[in-house]
Structures are given as structure tokens and as C-alpha cells.
Backbone as CSV, one residue per row, in Angstrom:
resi,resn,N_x,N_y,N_z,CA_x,CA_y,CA_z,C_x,C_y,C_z
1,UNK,-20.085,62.842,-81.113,-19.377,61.895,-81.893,-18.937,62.580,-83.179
2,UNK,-17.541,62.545,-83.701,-17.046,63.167,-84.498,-16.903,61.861,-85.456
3,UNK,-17.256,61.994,-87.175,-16.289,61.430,-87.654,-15.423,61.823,-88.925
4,UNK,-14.572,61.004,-88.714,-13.345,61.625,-89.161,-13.854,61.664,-91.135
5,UNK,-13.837,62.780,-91.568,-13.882,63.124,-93.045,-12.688,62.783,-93.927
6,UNK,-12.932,62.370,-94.702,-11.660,61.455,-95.656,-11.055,62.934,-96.655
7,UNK,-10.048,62.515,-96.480,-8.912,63.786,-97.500,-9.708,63.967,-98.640
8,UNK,-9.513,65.011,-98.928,-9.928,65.532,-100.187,-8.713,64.863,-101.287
9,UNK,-9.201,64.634,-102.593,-9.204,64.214,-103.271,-8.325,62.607,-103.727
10,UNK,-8.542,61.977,-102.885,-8.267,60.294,-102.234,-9.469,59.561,-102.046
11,UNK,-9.024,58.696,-103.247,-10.855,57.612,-103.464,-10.425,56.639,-102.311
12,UNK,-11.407,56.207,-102.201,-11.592,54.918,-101.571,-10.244,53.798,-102.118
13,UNK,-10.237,53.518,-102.908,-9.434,52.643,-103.207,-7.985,53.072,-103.104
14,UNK,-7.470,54.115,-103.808,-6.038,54.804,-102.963,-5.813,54.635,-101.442
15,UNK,-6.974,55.033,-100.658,-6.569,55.034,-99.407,-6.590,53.184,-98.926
16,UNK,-7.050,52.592,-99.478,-7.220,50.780,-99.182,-5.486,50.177,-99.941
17,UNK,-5.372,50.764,-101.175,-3.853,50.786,-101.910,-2.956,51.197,-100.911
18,UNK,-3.528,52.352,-100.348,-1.873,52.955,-99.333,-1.672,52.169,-98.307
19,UNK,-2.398,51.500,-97.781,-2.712,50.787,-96.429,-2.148,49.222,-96.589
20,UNK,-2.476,48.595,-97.391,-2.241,47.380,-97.929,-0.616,47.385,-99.022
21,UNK,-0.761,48.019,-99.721,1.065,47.512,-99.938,2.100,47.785,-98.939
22,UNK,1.877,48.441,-98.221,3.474,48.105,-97.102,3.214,46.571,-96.530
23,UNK,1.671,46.595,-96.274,1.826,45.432,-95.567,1.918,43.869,-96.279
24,UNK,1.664,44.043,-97.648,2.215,43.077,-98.572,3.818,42.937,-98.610
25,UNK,4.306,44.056,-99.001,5.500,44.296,-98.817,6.555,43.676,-97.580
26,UNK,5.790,44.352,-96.187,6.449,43.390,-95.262,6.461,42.094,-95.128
27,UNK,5.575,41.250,-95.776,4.875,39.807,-95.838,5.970,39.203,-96.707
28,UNK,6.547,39.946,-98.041,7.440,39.491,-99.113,8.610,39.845,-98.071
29,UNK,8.884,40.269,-97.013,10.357,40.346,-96.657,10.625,38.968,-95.607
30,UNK,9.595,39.126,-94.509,9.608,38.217,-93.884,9.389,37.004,-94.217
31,UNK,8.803,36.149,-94.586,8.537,35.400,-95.611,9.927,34.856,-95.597
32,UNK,10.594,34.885,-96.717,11.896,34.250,-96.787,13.151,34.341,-96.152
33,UNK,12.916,35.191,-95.029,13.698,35.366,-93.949,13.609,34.259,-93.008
34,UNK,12.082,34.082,-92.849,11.637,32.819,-91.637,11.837,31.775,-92.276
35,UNK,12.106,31.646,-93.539,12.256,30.176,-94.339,14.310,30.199,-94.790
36,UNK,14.598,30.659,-94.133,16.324,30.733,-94.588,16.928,30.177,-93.218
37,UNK,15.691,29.748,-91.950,16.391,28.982,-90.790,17.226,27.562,-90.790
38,UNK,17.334,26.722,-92.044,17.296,25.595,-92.280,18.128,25.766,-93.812
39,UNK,18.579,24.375,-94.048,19.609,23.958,-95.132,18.634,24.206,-96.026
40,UNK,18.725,24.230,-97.250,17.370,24.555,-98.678,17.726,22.849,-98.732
41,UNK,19.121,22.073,-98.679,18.709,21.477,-99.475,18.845,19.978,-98.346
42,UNK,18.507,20.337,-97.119,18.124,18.938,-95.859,16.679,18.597,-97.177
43,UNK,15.449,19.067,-97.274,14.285,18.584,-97.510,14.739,17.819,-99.084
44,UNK,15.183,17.597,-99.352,15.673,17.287,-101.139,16.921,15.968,-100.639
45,UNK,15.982,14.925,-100.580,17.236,13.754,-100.464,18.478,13.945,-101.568
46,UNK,19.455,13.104,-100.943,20.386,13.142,-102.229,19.834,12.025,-103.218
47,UNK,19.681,10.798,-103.064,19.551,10.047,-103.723,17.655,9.617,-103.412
48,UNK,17.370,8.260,-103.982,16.416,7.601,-104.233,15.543,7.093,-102.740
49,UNK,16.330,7.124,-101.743,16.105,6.193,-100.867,14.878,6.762,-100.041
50,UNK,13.988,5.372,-99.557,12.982,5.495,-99.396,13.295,5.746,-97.813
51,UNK,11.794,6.118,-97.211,11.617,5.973,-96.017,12.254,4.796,-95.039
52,UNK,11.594,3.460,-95.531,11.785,2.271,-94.648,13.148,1.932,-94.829
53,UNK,14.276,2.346,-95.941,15.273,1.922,-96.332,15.912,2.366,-95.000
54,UNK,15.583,3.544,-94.585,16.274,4.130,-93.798,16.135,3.483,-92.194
55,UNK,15.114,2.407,-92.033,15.066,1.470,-91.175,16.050,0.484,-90.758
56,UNK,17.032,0.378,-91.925,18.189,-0.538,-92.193,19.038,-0.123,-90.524
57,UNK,19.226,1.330,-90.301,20.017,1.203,-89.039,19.401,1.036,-87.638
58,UNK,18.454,0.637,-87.840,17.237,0.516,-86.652,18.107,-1.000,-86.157
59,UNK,17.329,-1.177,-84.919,17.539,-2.370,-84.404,17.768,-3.586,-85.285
60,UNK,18.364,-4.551,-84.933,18.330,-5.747,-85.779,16.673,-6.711,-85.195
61,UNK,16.241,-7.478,-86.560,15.618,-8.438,-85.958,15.391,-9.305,-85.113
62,UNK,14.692,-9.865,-84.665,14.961,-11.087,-83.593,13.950,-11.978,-84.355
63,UNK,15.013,-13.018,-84.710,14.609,-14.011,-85.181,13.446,-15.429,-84.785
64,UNK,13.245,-14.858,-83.349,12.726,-15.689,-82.341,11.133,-15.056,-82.331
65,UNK,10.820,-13.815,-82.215,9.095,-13.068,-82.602,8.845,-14.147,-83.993
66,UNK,7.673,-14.180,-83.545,6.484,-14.356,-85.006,6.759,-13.536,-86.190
67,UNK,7.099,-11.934,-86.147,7.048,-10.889,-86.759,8.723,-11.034,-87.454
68,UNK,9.570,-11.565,-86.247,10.511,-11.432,-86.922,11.082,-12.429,-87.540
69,UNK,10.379,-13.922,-87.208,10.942,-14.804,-88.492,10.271,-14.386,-89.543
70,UNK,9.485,-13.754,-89.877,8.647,-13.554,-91.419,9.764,-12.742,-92.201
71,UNK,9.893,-11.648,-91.111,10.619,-10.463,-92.138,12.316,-11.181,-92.273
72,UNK,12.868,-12.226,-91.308,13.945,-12.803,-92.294,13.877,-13.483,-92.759
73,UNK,13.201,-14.725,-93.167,12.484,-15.304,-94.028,12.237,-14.678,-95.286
74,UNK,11.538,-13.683,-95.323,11.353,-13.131,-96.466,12.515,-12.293,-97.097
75,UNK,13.181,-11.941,-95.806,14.498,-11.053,-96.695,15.556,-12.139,-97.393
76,UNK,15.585,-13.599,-97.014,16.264,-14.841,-97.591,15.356,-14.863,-98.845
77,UNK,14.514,-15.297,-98.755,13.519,-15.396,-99.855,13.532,-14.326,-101.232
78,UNK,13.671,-13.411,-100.874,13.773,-12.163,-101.864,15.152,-11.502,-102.196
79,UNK,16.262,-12.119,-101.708,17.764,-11.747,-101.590,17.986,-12.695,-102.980
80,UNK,18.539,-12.398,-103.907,18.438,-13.497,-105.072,19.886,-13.236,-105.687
81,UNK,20.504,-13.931,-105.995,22.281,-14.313,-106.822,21.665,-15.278,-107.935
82,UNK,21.433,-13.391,-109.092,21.492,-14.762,-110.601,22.443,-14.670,-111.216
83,UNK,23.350,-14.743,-111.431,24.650,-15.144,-111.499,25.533,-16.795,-110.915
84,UNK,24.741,-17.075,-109.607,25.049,-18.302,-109.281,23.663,-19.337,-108.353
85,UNK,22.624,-18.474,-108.674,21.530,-19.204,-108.386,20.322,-20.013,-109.788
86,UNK,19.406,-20.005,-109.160,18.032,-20.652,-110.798,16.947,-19.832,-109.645
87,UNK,15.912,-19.221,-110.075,14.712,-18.396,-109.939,14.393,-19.178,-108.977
88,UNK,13.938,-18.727,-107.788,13.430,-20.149,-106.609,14.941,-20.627,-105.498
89,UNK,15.721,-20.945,-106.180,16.599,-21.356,-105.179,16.662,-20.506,-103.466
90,UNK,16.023,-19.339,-103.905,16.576,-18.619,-102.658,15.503,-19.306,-101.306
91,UNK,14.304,-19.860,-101.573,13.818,-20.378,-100.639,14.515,-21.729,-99.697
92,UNK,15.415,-22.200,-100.899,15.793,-23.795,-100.543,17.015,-22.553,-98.951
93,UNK,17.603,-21.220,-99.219,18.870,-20.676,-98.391,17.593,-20.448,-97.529
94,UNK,16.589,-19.853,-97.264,15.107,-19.579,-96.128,14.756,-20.740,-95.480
95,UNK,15.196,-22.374,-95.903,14.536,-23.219,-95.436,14.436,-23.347,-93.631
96,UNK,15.263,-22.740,-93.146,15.491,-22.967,-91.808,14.109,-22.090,-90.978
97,UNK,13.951,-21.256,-91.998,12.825,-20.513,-91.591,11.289,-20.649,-91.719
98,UNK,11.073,-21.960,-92.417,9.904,-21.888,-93.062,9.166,-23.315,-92.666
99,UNK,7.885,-23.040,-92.279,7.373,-23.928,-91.782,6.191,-25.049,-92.591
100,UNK,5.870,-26.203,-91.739,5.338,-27.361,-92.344,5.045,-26.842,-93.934
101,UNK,3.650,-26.096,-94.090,3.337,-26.332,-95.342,4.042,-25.623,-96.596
102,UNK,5.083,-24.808,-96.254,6.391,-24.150,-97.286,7.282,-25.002,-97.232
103,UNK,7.545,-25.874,-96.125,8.626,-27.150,-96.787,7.824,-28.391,-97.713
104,UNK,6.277,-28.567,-97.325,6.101,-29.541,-98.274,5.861,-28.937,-99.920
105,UNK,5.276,-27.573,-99.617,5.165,-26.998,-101.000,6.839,-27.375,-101.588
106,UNK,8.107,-26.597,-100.680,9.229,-26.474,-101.333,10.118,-28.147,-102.084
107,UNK,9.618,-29.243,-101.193,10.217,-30.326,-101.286,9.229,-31.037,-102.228
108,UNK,8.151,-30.625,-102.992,6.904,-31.304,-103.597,7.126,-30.431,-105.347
109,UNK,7.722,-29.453,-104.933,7.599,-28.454,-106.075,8.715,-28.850,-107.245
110,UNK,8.341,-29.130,-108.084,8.969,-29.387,-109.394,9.740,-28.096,-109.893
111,UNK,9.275,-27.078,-110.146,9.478,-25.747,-110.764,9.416,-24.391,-109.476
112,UNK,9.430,-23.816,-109.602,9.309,-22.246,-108.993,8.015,-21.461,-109.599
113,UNK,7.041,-22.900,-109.682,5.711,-21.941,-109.643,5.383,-20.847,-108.236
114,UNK,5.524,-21.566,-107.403,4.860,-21.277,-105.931,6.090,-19.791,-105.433
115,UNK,7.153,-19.930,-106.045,7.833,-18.535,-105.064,7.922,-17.010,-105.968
116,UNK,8.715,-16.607,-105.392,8.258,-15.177,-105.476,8.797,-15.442,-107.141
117,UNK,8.459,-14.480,-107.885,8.704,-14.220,-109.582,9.680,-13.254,-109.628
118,UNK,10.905,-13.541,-110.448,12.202,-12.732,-110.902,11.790,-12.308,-111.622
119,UNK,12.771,-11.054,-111.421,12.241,-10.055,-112.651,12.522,-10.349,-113.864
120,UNK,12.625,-10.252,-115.005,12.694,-10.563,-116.420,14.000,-10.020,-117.102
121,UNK,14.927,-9.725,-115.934,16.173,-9.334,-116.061,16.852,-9.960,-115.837
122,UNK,16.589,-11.121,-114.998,16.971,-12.381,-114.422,18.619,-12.738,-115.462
123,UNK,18.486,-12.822,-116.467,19.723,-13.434,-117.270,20.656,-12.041,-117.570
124,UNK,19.953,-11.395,-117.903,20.816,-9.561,-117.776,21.863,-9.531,-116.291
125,UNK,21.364,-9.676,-115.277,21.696,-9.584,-113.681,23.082,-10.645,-114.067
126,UNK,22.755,-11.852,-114.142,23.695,-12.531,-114.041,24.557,-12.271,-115.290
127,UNK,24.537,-12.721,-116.401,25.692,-11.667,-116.900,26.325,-10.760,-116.858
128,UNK,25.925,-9.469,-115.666,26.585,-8.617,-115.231,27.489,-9.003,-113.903
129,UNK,26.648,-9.954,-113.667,27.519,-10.654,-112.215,26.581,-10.100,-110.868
130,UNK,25.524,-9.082,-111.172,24.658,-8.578,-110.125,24.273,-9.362,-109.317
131,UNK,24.063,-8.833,-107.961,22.755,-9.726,-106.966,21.755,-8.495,-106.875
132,UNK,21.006,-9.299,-106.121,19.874,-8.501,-105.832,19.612,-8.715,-104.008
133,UNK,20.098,-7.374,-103.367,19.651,-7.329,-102.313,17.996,-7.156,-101.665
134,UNK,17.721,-7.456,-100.987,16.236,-7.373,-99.825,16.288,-6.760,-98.738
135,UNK,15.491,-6.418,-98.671,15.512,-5.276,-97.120,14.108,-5.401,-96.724
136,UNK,13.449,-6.125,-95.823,12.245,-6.813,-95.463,12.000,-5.896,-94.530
137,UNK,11.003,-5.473,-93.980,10.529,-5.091,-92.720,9.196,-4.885,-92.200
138,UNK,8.534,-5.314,-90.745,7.395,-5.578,-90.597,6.552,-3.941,-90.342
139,UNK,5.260,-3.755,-91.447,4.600,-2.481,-91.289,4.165,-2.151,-89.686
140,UNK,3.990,-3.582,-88.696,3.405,-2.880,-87.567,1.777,-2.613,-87.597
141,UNK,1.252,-2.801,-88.854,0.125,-2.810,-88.987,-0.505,-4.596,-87.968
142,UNK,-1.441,-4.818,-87.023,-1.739,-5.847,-86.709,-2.957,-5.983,-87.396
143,UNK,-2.984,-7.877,-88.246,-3.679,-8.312,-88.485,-4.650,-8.618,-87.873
144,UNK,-6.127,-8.964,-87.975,-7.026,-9.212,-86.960,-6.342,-10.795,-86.435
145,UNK,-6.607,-10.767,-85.125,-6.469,-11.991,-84.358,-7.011,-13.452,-85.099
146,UNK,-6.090,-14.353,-84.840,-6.339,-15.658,-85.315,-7.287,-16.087,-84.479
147,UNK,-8.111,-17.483,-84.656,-8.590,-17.921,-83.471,-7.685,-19.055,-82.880
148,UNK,-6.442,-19.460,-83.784,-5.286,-20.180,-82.824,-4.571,-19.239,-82.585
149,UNK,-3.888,-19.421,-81.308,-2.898,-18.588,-81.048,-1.312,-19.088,-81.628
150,UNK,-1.260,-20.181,-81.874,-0.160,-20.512,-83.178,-0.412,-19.888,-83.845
151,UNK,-0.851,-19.396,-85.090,-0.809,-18.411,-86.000,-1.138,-17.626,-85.993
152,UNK,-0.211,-16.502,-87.150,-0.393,-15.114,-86.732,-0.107,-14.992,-88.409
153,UNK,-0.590,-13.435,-88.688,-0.343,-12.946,-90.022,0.615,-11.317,-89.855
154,UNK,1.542,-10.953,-90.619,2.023,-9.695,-90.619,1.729,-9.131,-92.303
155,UNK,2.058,-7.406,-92.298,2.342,-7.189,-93.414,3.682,-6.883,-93.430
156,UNK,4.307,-7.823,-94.229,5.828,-7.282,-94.504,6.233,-6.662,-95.886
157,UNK,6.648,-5.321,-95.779,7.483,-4.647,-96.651,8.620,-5.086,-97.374
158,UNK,8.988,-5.515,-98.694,10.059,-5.448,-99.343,10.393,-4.784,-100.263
159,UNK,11.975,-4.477,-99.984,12.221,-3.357,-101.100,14.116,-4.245,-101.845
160,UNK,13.722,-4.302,-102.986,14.963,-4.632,-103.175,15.806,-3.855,-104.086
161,UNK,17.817,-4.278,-104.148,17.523,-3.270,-104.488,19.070,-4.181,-106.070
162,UNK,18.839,-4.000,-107.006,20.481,-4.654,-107.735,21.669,-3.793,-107.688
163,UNK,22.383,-4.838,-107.295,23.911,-4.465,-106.717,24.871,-5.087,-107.821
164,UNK,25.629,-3.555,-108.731,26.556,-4.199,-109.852,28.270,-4.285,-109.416
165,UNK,29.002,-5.339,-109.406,30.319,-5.403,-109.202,31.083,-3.971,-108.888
166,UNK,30.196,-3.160,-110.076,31.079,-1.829,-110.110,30.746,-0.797,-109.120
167,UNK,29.570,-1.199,-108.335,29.342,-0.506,-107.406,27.898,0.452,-108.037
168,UNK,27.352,0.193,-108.963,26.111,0.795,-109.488,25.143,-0.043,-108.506
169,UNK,24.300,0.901,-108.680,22.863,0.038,-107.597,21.450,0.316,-108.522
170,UNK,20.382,-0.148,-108.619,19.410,0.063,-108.855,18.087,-0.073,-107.792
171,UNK,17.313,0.467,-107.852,16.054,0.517,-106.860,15.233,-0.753,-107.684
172,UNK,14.652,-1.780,-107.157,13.339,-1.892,-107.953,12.356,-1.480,-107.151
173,UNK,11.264,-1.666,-108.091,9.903,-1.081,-107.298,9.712,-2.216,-105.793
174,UNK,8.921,-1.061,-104.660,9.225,-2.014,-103.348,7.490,-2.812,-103.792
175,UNK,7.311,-4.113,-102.636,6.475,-4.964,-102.510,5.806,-4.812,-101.073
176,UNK,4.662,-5.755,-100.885,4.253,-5.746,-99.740,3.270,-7.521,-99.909
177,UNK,3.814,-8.193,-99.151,3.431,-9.558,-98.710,2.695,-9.840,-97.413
178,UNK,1.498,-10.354,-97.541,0.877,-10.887,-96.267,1.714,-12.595,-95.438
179,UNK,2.144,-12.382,-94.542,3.169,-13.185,-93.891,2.239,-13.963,-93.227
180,UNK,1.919,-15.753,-93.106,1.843,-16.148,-92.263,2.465,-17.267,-91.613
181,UNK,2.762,-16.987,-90.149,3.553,-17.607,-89.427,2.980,-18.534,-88.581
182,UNK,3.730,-19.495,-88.342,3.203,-20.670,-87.520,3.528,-20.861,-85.986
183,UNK,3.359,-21.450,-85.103,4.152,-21.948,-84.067,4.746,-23.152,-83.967
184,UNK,5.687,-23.952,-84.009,6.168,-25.301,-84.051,7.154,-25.404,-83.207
185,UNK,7.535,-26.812,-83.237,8.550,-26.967,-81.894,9.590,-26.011,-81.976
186,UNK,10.270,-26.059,-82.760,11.470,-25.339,-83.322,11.123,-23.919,-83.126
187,UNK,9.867,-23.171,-83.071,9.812,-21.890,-82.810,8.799,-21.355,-83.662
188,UNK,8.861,-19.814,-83.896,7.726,-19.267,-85.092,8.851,-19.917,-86.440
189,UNK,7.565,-20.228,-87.501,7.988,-20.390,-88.808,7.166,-19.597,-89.920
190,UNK,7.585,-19.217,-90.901,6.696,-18.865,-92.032,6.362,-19.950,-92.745
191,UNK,5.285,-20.000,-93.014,4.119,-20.914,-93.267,3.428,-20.825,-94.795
192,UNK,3.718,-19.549,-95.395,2.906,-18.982,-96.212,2.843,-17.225,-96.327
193,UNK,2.858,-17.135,-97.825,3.387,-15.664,-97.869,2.440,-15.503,-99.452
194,UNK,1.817,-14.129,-99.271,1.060,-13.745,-100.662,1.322,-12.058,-100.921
């Protein structure tokens, strides 16, 4: 067994130096070669838009699921014109959707304690002439089972967003509401929303 004797005057560490920078070296070439397969700037949205926004071209709802009267229901509910509405009105445009105990809340209710809360821009919006769009959609997350099979609960996503005459938009921050839906003659209804 021979072994091999190290060069004269080459430490240890020179010979670990000579060995190791090419191969650093090749690491810095390849490297951004394997990362130049793709646009730099696909990963870098242009604008703001969220994930679920991008749900908008997905299928349309069906108004007839449990799941899917909530999420239009709620997208009526959260779709708001202050400019030609009052804080609340948008439930009285949802009514078709909403079942026994949201019509007696809605037809019992004096004020707009019980619905969703405008933002505090509310009189800003309408002096600009803004609405405020909704874009509802169900997480897919399932609630644990009722013990009626008339009711059911979803989590529905909202994201809205203000829309100015001039074509400016704003994001507000998105929401998330526990949906519950009923069964009644007329079909699923929303019942109740937190």
C-alpha cells in the first residue's frame, strides 16, 4: 500500500483552497443560468390582486347549493352604492336570499345595527360617486356536520374592492364570515352570518 505524499511546500489548506474554488466558482455560474429559464418578472404580480380574486373567472355560482346561496347572498350583502344607498340597505337588494330569521331580524330592525358595518368612508365614497364592489367565495373548508340536515354552516371569503367613476380602484382589507344556511320551501337560504 502506497500513500500518496503531499507536494512539497503546499499546506493543507492551499491544497483544500485549490480544490474548492473552481467548484464554488462553477456553483456561481450555474446558479443563474438554471434560474434565467422563466420571466424574472411572471413571480412579481403587476398589481395588488389577491389569490381568490383570481377565482372571479372560475365557474359561476349556483345559486341553488347551500354553499352557493351564502356566497351570493353575501356578495349582495357586501356590494354597497353610497352614493345612492343608507349603510344596511344592501340586505333589503339580498332579501330574496335570506332566510326566516334574517327577514325577521331585517323587517324588525329599526337601524343597521345587525348588518355588516361601512367603512367610515361611507360619505367620502359617495361624494366621489364610488361603489363598492364584493367578490364572495366559499373556502371549501367543511364545517362540522349539523345534527339537522336543513342546516349547514360555510366559511365565506370577502374581498371588496372601491370602484371610482374615473376608473381608480381601491383594495379594502378582505373578510371572512361564518355562513349559516337554512333549508326552506323556496330552497337553501342564509339564515345568519358572523
Amino acid at each position: 500500500m502506497t500513500t500518496r505524499s503531499p507536494i512539497p511546500g503546499i499546506t493543507w489548506w492551499e491544497r483544500t483552497r485549490i480544490r474548492t474554488i473552481p467548484a464554488v466558482m462553477l456553483v456561481a455560474v450555474l446558479l443563474p443560468i438554471a434560474a434565467c429559464g422563466g420571466d424574472p418578472d411572471a413571480a412579481r404580480p403587476d398589481s395588488a390582486t389577491s389569490t381568490t380574486r383570481l377565482l372571479d373567472a372560475a365557474a359561476t355560482v349556483d345559486p341553488t347549493t347551500a354553499d352557493g346561496v351564502a356566497v351570493v347572498a353575501l356578495r349582495e350583502i357586501y356590494t354597497w352604492n353610497p352614493a345612492t344607498e343608507q349603510p344596511g340597505e344592501s340586505l333589503q337588494r339580498a332579501r330574496k336570499w335570506l332566510g326566516p330569521s334574517m327577514i325577521r331580524m331585517l323587517d324588525g330592525s329599526t337601524g343597521a345595527t345587525d348588518t355588516p358595518k361601512p367603512s367610515l368612508q361611507w360619505a367620502d365614497w359617495a361624494k366621489a360617486k364610488a361603489h363598492v364592489e364584493a367578490f364572495a367565495f366559499a373556502s371549501g373548508e367543511k364545517a362540522p356536520a349539523s345534527a339537522d340536515p336543513a342546516v349547514a354552516q360555510y366559511k365565506i371569503g370577502i374581498e371588496q374592492t372601491v370602484v371610482y367613476p374615473n376608473g381608480r380602484s381601491e383594495a379594502l382589507p378582505p373578510g371572512t364570515v361564518i355562513a349559516t344556511v337554512v333549508q326552506t320551501p323556496q330552497g337553501w337560504r342564509l339564515d345568519a352570518f358572523r
